[in-house]
N, C-alpha and C positions, 0 to 999 in steps of 0.2 A: 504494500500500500504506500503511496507515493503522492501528499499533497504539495501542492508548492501556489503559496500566494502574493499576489501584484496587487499593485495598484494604490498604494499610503504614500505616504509623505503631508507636505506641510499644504496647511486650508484655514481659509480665516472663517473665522464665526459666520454662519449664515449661510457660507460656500456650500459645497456641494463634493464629494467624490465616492467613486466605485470602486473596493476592491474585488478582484476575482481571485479563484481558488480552483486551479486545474488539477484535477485529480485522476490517479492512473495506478494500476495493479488490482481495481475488482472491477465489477461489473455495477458502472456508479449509478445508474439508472434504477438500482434495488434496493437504494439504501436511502435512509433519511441523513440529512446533513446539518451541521450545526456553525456558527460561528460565533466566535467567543473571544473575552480581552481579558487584556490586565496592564491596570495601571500601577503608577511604580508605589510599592508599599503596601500595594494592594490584594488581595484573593485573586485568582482569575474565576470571572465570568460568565455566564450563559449571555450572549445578545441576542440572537435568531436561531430559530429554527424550520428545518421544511421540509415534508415528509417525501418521499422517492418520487413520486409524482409531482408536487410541487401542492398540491389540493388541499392542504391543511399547512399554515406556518403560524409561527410564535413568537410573542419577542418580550421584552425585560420593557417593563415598563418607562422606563427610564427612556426607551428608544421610540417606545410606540408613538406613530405618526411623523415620526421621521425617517427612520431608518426603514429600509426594503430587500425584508432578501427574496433572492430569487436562483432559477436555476435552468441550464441549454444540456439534456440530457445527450441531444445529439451531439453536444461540445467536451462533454464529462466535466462540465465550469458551473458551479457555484457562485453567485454572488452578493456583495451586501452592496447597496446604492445608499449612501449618505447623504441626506438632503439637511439643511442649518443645522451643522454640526455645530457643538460646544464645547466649552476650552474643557471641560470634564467631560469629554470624549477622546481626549486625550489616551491612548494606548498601544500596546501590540497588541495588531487582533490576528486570532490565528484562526483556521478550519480544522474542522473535527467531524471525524465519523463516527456516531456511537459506535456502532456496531463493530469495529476492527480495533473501537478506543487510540486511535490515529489522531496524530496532531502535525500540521503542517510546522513548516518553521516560525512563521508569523511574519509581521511589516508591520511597520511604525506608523500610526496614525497620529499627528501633533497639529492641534487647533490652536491656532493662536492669529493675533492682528500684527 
């Protein structure tokens, strides 16, 4: 099992950005996927979640109505769409498959102006 995630770096308040998470060694179309952070000092996480089909997701309240995840089974990509992020969105957010208990390496997501 093999995630690897794109798309963090630095966004000012309000901004906007996608990370994706390509994933490869199952058959990612059967599995529910998760994404998840940790800020520094912090526990990590649960942000989103989305079940193999895409037809039930979840999110940490904290996120709800901003954040979006979503998922291109035809891609094996996973993603979180960040809509006015906040400077306490600040983290690594990594991907996670329950199911194989798989963790991507993660990417830095830093909100600031």
């Amino acid at each position: 099992v093999q995630l690897v995630e794109s798309g963090g770096g630095l966004v000012q308040p309000g901004g906007s950005l996608r990370l994706s998470c390509a994933a490869s060694g199952f058959t990612f179309s059967r599995y529910a996927m998760s994404w998840y952070r940790q800020a520094p000092g912090k526990e990590r996480e649960l942000v989103a979640g989305i079940t193999s089909t895409g037809g039930s997701r979840n999110y940490a309240d904290s996120v709800k109505g901003r954040f979006t995840i979503s998922r291109d089974n035809a891609k094996n990509t996973v993603y979180l769409q960040m809509n006015s992020p906040k400077p306490e969105d600040t983290a690594v957010y990594y991907c996670y498959v329950p199911r194989f208990a798989s963790w991507g390496q993660g990417t830095q997501v830093t909100v600031s102006s």
